[in-house]
Backbone as CSV, one residue per row, in Angstrom:
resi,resn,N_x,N_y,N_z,CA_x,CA_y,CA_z,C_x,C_y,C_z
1,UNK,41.041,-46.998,2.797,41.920,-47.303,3.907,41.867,-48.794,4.195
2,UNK,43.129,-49.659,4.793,43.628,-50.765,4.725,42.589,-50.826,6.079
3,UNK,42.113,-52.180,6.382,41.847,-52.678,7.654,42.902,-53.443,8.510
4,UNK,43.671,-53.363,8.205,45.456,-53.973,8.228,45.814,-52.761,9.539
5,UNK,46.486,-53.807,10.223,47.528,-52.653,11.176,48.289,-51.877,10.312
6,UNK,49.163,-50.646,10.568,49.842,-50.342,9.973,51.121,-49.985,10.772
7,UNK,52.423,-50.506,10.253,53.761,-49.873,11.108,53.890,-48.790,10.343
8,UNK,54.118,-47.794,11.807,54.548,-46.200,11.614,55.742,-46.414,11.378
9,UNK,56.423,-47.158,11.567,58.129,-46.670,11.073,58.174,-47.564,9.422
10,UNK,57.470,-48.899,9.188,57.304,-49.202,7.796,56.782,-48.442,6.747
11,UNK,55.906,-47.748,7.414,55.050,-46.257,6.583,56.443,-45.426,6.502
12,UNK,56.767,-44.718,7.330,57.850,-43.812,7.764,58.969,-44.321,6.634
13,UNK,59.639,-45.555,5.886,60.887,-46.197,5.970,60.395,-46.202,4.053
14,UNK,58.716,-46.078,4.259,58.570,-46.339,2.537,58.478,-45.112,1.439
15,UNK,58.879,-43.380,1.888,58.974,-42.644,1.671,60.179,-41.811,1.652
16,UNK,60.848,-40.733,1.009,61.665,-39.975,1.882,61.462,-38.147,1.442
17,UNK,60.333,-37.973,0.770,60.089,-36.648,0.704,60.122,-36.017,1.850
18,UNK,60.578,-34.922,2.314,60.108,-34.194,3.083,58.728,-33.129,3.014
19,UNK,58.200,-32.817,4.293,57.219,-31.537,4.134,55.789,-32.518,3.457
20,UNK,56.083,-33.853,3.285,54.567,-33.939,2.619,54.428,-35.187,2.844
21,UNK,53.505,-34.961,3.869,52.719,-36.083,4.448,51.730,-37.506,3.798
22,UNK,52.198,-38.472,4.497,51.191,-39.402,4.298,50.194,-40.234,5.047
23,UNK,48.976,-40.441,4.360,48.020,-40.116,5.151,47.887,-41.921,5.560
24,UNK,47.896,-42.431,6.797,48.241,-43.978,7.558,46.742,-44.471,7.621
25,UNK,45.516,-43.665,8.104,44.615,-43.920,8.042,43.362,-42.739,8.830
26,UNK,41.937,-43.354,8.833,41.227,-42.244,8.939,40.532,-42.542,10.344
27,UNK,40.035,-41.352,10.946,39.325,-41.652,11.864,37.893,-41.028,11.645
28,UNK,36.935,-41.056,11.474,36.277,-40.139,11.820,36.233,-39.732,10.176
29,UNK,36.098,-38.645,10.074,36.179,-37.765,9.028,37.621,-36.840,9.529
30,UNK,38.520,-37.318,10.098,40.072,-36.821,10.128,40.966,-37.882,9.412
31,UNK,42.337,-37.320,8.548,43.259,-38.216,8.590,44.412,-38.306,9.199
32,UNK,44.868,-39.461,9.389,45.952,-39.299,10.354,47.328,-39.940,9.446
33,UNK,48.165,-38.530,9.720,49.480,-38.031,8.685,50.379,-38.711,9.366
34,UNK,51.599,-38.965,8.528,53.106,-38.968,9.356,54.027,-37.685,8.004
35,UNK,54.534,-37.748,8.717,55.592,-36.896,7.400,56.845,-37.164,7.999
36,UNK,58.300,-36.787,7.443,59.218,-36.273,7.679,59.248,-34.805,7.454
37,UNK,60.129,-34.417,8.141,60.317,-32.993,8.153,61.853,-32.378,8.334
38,UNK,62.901,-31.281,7.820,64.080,-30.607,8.236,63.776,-29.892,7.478
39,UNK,63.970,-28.367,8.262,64.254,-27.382,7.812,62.582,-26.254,8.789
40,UNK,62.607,-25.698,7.327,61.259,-24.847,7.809,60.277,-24.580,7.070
41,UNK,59.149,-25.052,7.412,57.908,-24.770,6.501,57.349,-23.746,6.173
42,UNK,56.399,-23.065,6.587,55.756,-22.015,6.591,54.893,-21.242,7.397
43,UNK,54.902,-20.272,7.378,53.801,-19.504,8.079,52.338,-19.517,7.331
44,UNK,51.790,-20.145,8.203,50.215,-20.594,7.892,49.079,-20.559,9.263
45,UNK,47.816,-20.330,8.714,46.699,-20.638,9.487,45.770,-21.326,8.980
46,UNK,45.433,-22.204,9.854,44.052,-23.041,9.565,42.656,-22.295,10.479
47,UNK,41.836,-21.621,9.644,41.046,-20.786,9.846,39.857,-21.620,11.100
48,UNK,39.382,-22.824,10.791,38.342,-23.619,10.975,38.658,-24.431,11.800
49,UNK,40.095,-25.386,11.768,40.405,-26.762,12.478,41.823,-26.416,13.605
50,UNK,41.904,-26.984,14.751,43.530,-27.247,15.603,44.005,-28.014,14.396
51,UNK,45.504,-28.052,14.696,46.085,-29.240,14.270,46.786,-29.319,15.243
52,UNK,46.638,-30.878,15.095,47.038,-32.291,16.602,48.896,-32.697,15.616
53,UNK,49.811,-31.756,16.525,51.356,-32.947,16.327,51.541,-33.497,17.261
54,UNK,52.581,-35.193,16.582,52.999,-35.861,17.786,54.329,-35.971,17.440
55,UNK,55.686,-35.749,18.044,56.561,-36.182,16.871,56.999,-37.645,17.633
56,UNK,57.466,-38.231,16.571,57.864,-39.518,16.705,59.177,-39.596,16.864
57,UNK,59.875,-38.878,16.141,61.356,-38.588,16.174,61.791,-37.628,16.229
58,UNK,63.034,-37.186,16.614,63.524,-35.895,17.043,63.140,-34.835,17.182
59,UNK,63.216,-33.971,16.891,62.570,-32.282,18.038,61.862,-31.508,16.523
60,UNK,60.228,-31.386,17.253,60.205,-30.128,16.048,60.046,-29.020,17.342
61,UNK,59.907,-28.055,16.602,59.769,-26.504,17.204,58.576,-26.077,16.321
62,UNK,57.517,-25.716,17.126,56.500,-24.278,16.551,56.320,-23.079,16.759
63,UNK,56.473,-22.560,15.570,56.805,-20.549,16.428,54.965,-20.966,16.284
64,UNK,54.681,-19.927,17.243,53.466,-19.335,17.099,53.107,-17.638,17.464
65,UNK,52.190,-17.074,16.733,51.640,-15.632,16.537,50.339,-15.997,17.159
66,UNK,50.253,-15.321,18.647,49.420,-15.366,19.170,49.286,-13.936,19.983
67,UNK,47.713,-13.722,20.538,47.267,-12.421,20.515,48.226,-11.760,21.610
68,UNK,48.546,-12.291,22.332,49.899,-11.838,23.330,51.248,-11.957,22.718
69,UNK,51.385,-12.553,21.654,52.748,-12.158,21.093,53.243,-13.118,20.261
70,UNK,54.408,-13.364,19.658,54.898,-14.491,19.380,55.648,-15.313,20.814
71,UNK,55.417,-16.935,20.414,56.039,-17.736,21.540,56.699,-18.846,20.708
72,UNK,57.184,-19.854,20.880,58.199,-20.721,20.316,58.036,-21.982,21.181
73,UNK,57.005,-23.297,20.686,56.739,-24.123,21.671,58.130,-25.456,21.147
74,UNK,58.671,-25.959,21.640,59.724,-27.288,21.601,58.857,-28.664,21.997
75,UNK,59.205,-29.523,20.892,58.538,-31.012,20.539,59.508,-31.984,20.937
76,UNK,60.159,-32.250,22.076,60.744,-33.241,21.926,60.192,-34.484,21.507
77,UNK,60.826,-36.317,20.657,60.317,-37.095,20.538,59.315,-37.431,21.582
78,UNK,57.787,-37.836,21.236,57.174,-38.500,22.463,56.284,-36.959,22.930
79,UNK,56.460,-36.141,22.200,55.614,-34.866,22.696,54.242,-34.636,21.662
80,UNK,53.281,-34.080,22.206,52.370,-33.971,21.718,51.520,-32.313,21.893
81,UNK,51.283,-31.693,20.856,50.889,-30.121,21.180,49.591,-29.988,20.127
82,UNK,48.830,-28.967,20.274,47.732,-28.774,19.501,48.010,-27.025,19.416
83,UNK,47.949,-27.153,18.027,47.963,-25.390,17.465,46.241,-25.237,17.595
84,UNK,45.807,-24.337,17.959,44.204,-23.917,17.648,44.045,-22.776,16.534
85,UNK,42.921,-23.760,16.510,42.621,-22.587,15.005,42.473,-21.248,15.080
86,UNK,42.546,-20.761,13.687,43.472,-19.618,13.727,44.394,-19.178,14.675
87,UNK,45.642,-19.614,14.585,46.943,-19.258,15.400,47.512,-19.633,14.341
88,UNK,48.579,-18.471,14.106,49.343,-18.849,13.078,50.643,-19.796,13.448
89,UNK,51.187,-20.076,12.455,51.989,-20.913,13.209,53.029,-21.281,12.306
90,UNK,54.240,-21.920,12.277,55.614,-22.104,11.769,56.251,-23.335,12.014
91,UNK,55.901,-24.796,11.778,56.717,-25.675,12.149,57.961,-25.776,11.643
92,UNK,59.182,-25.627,12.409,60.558,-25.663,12.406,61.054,-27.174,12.543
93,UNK,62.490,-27.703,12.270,62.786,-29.136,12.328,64.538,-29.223,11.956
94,UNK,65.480,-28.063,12.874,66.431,-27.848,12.284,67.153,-29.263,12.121
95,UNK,66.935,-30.271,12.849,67.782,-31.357,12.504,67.111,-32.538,12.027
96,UNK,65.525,-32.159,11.814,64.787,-33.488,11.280,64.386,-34.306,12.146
97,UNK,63.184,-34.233,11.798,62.116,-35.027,12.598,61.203,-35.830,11.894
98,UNK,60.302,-36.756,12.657,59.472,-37.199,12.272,57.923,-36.636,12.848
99,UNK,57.134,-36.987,12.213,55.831,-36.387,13.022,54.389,-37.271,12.713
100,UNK,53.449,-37.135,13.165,51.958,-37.586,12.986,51.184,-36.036,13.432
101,UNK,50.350,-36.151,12.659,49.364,-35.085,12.568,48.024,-35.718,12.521
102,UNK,46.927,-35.279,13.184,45.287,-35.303,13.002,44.909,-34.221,12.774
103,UNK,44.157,-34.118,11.452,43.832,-33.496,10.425,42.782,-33.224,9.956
104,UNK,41.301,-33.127,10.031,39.930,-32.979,9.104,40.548,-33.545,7.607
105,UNK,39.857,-34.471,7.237,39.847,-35.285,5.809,40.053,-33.883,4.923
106,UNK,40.943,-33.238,3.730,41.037,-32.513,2.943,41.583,-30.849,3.189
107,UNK,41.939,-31.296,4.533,42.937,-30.178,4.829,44.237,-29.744,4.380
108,UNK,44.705,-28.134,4.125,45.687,-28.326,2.901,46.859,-28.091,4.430
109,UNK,47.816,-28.380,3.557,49.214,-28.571,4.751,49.781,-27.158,5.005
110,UNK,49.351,-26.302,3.999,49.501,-25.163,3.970,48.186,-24.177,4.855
111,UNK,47.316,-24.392,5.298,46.443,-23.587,5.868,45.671,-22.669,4.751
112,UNK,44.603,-22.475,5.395,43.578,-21.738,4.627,44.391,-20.084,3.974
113,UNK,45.571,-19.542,5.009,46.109,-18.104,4.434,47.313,-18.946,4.837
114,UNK,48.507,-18.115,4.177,50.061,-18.552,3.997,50.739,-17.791,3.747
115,UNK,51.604,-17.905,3.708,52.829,-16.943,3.242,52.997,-18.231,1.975
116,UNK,54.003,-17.277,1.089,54.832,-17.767,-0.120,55.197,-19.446,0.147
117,UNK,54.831,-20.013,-0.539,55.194,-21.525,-0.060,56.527,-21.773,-1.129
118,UNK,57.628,-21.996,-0.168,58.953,-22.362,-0.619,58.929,-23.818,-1.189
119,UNK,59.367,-24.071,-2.448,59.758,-25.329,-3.002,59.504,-26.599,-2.687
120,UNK,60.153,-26.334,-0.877,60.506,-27.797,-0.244,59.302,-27.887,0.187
121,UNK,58.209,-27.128,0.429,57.313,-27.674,1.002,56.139,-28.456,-0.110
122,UNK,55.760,-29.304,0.514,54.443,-30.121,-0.644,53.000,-29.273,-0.016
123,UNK,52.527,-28.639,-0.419,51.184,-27.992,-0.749,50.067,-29.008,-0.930
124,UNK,49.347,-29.762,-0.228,49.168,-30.908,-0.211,48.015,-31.333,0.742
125,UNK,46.408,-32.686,0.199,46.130,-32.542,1.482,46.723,-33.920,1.817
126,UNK,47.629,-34.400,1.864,48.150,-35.857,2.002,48.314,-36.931,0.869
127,UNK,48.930,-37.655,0.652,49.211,-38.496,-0.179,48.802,-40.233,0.251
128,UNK,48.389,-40.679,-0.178,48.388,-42.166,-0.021,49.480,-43.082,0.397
129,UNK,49.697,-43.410,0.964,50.894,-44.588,1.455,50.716,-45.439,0.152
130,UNK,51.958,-45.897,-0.075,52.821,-46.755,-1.522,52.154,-48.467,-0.905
């Protein structure tokens, strides 16, 4: 990791995959992601860790499966939510968003159990910034 500031939107501007994050820098033994995102990822759980979203740009949505039921939390830009571990969960992004995630160093994007991982998504524990 750079000892360099880093711009989130220069990070953000040097990619355009969706679903697969890159990792800006570390804290701790966490890394801290941005991705783009449209469409819908997957149903996953992270058995062990929360995961921390912030979105930066436009709206994500998280379904979540929780012991009272399913609920459906809304991200506007500038929002910040924590899934807890084991809660399953579904990040949605019908019109595309941006996001930051805090992560435990080697966490897969997919969660410890999953459903079928569709194409668009990168299976992944982060990628290096270019």
């Amino acid at each position: 990791m750079s000892s360099d500031p880093v711009s989130l939107s220069g990070a953000l501007a040097s990619f355009s995959d969706l679903w697969s994050p890159r990792i800006v820098t570390a804290v701790n033994d966490y890394d801290v992601r941005i991705a783009k995102v449209e469409g819908e990822h997957v149903w996953h759980v992270h058995d062990h860790t929360d995961e921390f979203f912030l979105v930066l740009e436009g709206e994500l949505t998280i379904a979540l499966r929780e012991a009272a039921g399913e609920r459906t939390v809304v991200l506007p830009k500038g929002s910040v939510f924590t899934v807890p571990r084991g809660t399953e969960h579904k990040p949605v992004a019908p019109h595309g968003a941006s996001i930051l995630m805090f992560e435990p160093t080697g966490t897969l994007t997919v969660g410890d159990r999953h459903d079928e991982v569709p194409d668009h998504v990168d299976a992944t524990t982060g990628h290096a910034l270019s």
